[in-house]
PALUMRO-919897 format. One record per atom (N, C-alpha, C, CB): residue number from 0; residue in one letter; atom name; x negated, y, z. Coordinates in steps of 0.001 Angstrom, whole numbers, plus 500000, padded with zeros to 6 digits. Glycine has a CB too. Layout:
% residues N
DRENGU; nr; rest; atom; x; y; z
DRENGU; NUM; A; CA; X; Y; Z
...
END
This chain:
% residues 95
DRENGU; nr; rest; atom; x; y; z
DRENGU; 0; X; N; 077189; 799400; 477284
DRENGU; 0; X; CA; 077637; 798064; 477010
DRENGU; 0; X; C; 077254; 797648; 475595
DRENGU; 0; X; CB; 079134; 797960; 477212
DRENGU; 1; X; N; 077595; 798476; 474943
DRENGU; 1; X; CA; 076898; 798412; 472982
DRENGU; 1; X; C; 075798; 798127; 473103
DRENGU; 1; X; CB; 076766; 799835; 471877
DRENGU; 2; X; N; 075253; 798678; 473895
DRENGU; 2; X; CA; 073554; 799047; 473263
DRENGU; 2; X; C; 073076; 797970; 474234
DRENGU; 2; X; CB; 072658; 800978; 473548
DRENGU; 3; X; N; 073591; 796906; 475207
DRENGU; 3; X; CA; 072839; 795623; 475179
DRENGU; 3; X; C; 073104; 794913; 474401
DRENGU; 3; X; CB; 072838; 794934; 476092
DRENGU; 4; X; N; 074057; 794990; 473038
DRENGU; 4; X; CA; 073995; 793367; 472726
DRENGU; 4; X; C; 072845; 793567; 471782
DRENGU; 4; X; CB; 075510; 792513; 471965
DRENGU; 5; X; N; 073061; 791975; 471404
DRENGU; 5; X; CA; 071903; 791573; 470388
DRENGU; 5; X; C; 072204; 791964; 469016
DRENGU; 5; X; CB; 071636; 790030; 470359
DRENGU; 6; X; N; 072229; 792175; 467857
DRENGU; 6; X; CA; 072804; 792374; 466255
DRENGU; 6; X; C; 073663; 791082; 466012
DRENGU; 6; X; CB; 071433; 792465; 464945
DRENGU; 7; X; N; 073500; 789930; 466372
DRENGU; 7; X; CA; 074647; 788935; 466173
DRENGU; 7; X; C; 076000; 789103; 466999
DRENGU; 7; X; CB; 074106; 787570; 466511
DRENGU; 8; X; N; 075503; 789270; 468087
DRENGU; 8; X; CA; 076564; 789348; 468931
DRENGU; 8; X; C; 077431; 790708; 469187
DRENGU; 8; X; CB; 076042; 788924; 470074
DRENGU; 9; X; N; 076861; 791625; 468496
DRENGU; 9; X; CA; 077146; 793111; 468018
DRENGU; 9; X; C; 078114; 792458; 466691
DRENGU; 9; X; CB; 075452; 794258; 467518
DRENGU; 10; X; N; 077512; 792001; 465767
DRENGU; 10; X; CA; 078564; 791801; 464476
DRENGU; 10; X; C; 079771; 791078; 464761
DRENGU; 10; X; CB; 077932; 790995; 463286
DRENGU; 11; X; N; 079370; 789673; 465946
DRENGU; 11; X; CA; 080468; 789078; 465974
DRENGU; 11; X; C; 081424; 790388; 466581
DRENGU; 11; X; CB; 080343; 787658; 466833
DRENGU; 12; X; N; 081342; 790559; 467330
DRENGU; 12; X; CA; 082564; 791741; 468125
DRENGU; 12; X; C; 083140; 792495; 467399
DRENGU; 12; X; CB; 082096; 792789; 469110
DRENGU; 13; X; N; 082327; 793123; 466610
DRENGU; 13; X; CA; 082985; 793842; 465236
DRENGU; 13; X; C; 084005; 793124; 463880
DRENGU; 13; X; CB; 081665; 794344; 464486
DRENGU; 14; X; N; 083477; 792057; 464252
DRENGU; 14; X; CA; 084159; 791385; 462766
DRENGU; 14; X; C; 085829; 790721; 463927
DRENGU; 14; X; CB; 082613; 789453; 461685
DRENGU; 15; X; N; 085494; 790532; 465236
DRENGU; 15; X; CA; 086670; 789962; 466203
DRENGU; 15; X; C; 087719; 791612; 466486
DRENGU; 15; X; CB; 085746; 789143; 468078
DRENGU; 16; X; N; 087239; 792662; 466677
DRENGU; 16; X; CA; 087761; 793725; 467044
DRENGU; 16; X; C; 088333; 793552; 465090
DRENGU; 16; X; CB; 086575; 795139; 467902
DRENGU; 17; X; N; 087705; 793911; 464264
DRENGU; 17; X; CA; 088189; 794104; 462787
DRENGU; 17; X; C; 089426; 793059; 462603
DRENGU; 17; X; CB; 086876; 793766; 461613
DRENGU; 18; X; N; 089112; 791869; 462678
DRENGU; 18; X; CA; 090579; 790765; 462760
DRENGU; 18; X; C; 091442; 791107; 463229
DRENGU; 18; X; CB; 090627; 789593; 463399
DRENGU; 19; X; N; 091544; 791408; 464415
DRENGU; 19; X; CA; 092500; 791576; 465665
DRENGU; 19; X; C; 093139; 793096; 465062
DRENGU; 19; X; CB; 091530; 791651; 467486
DRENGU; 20; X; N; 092737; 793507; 464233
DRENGU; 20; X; CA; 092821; 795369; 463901
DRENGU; 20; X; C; 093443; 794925; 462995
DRENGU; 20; X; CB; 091462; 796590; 463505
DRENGU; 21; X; N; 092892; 794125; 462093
DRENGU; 21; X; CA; 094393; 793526; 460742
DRENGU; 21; X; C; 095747; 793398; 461293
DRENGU; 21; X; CB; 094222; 791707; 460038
DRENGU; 22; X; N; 095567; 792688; 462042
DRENGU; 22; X; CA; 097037; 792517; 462352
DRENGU; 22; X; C; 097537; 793589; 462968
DRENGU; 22; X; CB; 097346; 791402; 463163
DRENGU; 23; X; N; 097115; 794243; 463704
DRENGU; 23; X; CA; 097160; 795651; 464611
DRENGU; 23; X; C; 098065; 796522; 463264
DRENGU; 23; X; CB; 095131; 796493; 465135
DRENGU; 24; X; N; 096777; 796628; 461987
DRENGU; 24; X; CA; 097192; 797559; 461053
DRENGU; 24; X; C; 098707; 796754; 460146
DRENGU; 24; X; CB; 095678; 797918; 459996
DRENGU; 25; X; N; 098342; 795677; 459911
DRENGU; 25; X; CA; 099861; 795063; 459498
DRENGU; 25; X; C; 101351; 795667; 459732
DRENGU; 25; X; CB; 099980; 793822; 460203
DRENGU; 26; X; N; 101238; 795504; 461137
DRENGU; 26; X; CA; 102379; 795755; 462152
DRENGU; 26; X; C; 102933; 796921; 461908
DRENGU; 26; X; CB; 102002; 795757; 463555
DRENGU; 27; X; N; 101705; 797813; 461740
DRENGU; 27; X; CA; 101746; 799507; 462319
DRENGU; 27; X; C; 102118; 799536; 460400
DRENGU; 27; X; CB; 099663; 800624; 463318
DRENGU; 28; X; N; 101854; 798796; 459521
DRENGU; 28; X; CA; 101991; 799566; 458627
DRENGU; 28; X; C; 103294; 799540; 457768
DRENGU; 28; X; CB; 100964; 799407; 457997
DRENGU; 29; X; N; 103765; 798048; 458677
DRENGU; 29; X; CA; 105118; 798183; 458507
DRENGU; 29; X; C; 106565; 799183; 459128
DRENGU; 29; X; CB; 105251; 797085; 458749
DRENGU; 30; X; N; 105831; 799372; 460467
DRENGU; 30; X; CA; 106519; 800683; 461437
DRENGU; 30; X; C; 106499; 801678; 460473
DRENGU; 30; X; CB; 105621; 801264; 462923
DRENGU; 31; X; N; 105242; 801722; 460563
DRENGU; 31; X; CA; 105147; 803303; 459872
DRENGU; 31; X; C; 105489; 803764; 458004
DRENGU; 31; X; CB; 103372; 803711; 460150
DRENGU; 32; X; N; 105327; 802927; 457727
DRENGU; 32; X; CA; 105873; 802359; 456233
DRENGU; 32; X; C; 104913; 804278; 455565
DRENGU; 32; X; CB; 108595; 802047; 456037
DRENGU; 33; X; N; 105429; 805391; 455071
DRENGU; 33; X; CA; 104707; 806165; 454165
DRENGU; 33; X; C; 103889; 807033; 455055
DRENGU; 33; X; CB; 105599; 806941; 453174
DRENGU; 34; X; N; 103978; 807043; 456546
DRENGU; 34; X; CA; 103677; 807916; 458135
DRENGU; 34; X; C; 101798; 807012; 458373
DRENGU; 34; X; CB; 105481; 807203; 460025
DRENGU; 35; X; N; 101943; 806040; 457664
DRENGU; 35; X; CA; 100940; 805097; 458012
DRENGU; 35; X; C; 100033; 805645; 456939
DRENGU; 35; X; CB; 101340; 803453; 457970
DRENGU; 36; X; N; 098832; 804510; 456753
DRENGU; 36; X; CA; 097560; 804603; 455863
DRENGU; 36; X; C; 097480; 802878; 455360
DRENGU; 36; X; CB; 095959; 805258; 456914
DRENGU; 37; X; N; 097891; 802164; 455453
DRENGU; 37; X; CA; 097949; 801127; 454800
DRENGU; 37; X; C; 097531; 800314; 455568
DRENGU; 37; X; CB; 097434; 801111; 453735
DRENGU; 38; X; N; 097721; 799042; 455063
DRENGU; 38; X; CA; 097103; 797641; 456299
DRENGU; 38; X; C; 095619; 797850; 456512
DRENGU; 38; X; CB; 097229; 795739; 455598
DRENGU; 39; X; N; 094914; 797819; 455115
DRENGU; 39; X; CA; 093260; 798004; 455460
DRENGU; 39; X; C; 093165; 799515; 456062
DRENGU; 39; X; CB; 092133; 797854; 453885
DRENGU; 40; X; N; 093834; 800700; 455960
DRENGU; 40; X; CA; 093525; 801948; 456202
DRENGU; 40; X; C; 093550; 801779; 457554
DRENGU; 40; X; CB; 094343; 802996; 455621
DRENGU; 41; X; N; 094954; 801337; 458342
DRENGU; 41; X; CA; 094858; 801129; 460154
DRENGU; 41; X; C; 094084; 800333; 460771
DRENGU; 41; X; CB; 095989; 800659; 460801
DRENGU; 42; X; N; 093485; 799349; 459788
DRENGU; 42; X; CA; 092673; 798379; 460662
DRENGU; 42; X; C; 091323; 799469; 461011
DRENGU; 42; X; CB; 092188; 796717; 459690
DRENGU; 43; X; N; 090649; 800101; 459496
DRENGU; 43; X; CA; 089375; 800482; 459849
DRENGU; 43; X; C; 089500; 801884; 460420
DRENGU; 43; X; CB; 088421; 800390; 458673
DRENGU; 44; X; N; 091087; 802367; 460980
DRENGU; 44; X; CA; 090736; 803611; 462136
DRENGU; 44; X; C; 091054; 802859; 463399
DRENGU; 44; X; CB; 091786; 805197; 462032
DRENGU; 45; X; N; 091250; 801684; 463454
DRENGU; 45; X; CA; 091853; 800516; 464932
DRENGU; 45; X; C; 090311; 800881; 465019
DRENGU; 45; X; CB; 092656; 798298; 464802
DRENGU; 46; X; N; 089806; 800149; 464129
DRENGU; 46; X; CA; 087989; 799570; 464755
DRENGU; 46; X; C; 087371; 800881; 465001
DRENGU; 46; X; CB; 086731; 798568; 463379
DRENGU; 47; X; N; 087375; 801769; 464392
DRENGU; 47; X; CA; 086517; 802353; 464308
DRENGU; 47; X; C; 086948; 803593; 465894
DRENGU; 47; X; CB; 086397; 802787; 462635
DRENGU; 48; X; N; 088087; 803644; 466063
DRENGU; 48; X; CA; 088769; 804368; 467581
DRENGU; 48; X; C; 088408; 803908; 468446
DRENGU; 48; X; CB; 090123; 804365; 467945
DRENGU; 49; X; N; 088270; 801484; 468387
DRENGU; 49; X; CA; 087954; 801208; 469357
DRENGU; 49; X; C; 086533; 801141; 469735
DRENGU; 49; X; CB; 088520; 800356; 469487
DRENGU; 50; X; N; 085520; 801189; 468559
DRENGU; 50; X; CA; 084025; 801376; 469179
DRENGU; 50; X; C; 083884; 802450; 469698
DRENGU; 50; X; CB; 082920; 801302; 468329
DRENGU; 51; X; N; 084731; 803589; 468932
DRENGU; 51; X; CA; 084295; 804802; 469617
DRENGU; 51; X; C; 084746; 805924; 470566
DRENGU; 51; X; CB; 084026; 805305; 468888
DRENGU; 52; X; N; 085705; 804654; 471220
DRENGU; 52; X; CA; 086163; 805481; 472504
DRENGU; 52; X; C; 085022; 804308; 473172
DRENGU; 52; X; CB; 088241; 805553; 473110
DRENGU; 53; X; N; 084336; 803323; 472963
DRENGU; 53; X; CA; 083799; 802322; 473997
DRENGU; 53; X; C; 082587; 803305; 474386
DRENGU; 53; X; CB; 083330; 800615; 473360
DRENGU; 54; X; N; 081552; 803808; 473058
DRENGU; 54; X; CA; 080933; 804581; 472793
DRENGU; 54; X; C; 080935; 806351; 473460
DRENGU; 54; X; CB; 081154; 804305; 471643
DRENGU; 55; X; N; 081573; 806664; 473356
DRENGU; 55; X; CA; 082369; 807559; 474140
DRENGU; 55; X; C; 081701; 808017; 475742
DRENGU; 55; X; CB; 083809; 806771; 474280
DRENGU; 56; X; N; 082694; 806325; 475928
DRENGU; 56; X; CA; 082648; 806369; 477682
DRENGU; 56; X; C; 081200; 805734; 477892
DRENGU; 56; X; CB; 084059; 805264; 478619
DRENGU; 57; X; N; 080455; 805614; 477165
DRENGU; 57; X; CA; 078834; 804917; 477470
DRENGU; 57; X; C; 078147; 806164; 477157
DRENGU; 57; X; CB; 078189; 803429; 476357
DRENGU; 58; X; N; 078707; 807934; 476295
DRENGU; 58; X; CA; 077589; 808115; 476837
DRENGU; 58; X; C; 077875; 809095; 477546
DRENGU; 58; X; CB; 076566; 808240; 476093
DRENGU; 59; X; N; 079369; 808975; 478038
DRENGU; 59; X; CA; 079482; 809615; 479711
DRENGU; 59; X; C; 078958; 809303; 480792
DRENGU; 59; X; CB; 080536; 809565; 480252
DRENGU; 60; X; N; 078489; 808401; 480472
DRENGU; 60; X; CA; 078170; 807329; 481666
DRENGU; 60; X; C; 079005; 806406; 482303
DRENGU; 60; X; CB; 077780; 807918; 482693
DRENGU; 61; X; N; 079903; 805969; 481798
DRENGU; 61; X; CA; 081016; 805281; 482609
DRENGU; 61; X; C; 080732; 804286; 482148
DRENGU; 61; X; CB; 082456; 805594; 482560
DRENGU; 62; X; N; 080160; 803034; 483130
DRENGU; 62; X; CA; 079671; 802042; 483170
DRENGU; 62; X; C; 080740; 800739; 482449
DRENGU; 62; X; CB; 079262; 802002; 484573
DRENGU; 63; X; N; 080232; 800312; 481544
DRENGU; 63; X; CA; 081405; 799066; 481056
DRENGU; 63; X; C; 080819; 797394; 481823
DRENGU; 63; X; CB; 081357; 798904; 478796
DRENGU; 64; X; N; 081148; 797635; 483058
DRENGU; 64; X; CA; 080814; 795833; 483542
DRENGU; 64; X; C; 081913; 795221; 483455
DRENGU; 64; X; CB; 080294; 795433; 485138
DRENGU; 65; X; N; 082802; 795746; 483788
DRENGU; 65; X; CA; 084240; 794367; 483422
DRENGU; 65; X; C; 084800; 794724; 482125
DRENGU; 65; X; CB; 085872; 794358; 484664
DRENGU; 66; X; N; 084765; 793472; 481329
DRENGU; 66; X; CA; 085210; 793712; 480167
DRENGU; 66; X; C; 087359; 794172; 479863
DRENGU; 66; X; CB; 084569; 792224; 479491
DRENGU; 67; X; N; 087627; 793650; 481337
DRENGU; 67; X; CA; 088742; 794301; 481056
DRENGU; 67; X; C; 088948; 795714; 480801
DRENGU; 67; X; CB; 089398; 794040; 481874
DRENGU; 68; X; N; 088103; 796689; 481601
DRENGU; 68; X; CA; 088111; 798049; 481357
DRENGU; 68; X; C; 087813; 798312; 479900
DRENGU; 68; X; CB; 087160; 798728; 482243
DRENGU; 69; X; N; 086577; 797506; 479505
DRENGU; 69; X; CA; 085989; 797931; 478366
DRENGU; 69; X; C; 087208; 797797; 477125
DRENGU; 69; X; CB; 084598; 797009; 478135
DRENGU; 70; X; N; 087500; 796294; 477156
DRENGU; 70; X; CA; 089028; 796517; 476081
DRENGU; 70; X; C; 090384; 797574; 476282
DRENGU; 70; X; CB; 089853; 795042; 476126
DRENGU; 71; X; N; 090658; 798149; 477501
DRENGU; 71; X; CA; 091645; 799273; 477696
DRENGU; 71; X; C; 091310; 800189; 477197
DRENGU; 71; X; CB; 091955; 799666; 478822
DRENGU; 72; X; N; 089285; 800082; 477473
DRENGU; 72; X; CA; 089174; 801894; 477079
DRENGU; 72; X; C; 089546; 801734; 475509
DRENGU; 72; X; CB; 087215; 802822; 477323
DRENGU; 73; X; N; 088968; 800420; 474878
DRENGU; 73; X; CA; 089044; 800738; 473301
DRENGU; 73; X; C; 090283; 800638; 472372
DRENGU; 73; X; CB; 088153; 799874; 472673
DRENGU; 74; X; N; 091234; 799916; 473315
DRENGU; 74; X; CA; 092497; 800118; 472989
DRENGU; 74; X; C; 092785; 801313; 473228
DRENGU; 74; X; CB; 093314; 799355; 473521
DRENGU; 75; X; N; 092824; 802225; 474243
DRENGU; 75; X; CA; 093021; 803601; 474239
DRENGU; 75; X; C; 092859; 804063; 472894
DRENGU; 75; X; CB; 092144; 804287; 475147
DRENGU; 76; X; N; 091221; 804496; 472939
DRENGU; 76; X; CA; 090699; 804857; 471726
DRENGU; 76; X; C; 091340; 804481; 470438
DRENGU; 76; X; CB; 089519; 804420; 471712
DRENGU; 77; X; N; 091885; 803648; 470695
DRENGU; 77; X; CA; 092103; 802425; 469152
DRENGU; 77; X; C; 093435; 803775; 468326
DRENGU; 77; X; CB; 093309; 799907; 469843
DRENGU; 78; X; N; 094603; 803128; 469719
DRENGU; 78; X; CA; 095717; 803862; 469450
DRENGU; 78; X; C; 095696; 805512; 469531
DRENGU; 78; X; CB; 096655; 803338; 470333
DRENGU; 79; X; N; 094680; 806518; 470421
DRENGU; 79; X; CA; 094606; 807509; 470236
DRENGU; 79; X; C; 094126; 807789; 468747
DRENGU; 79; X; CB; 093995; 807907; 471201
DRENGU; 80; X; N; 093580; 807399; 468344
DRENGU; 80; X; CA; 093136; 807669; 466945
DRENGU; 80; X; C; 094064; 807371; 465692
DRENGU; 80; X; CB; 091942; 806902; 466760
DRENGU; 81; X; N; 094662; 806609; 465674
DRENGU; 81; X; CA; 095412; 806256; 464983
DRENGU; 81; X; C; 097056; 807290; 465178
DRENGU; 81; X; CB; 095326; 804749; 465277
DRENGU; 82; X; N; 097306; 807522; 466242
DRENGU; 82; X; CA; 098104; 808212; 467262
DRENGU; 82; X; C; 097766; 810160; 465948
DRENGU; 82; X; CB; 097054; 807962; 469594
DRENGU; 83; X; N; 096567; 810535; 466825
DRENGU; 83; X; CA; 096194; 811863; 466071
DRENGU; 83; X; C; 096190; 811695; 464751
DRENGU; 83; X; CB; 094891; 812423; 466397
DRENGU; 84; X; N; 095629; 811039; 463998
DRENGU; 84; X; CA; 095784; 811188; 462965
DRENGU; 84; X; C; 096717; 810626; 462043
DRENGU; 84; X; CB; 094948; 811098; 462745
DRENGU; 85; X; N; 098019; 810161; 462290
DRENGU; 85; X; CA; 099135; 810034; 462504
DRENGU; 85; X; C; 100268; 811685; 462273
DRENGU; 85; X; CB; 098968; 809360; 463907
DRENGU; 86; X; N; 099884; 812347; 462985
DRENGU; 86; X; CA; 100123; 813441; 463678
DRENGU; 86; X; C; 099196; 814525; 462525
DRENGU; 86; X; CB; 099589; 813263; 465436
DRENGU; 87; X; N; 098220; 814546; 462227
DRENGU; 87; X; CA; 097603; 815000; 461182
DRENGU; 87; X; C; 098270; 814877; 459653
DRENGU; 87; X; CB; 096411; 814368; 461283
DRENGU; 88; X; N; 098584; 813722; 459486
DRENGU; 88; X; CA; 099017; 812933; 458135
DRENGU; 88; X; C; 100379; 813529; 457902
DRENGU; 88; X; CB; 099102; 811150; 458271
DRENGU; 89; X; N; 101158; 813515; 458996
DRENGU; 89; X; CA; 102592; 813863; 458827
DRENGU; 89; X; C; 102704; 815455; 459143
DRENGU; 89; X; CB; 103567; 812925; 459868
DRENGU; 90; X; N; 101846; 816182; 459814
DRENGU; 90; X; CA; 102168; 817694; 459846
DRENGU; 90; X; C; 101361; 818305; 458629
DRENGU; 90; X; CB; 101702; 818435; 461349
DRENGU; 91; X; N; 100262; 817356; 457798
DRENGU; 91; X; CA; 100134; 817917; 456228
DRENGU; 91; X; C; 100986; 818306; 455060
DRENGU; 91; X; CB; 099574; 817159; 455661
DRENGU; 92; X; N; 101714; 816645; 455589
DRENGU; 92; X; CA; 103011; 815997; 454478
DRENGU; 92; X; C; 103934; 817230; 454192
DRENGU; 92; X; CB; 104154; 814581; 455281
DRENGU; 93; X; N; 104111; 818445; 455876
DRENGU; 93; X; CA; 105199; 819095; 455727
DRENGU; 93; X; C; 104927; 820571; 455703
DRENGU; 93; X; CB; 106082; 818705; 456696
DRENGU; 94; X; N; 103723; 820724; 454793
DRENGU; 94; X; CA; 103121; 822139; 454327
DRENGU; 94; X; C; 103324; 822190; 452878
DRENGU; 94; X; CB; 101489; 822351; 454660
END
């Protein structure tokens, strides 16, 4: 699914997934208050979980034609990542 778009339409998605991840990281960074990484820190593991669980499943082969799948998988991704390393951050904190 990545690897058809064009470089514009590649950036726009990135800079729309990155927005949508601000607020994502906002939220989360108020939940999580010292458990978190900061507003900019959750946005760029939001984006970066959600290209690369999209990424992921493209080069399993799991075909992205409906874009509804494609946003679940990267929400998956989004929150698994953020999720583990979450889980990383706080079982450091307590060594």
């Amino acid at each position: 699914m990545l690897w058809n778009l064009e470089p514009g339409w590649l950036m726009m998605a990135v800079a729309s997934v990155a927005v949508i991840a601000l607020f994502f990281g906002t939220a989360l960074d108020a939940i999580m208050d010292d458990d978190g990484f900061g507003p900019v820190g959750n946005m760029v593991l939001f984006t970066a979980g959600f290209f690369a669980a999209i990424l992921a499943a493209n080069c399993r082969g799991i075909a992205m034609r409906d874009l509804t799948f494609a946003m679940a998988t990267g929400l998956a991704g989004a929150f698994v990542t953020i999720g583990m390393l979450a889980l990383v951050k706080a079982g450091m904190a307590r060594l």
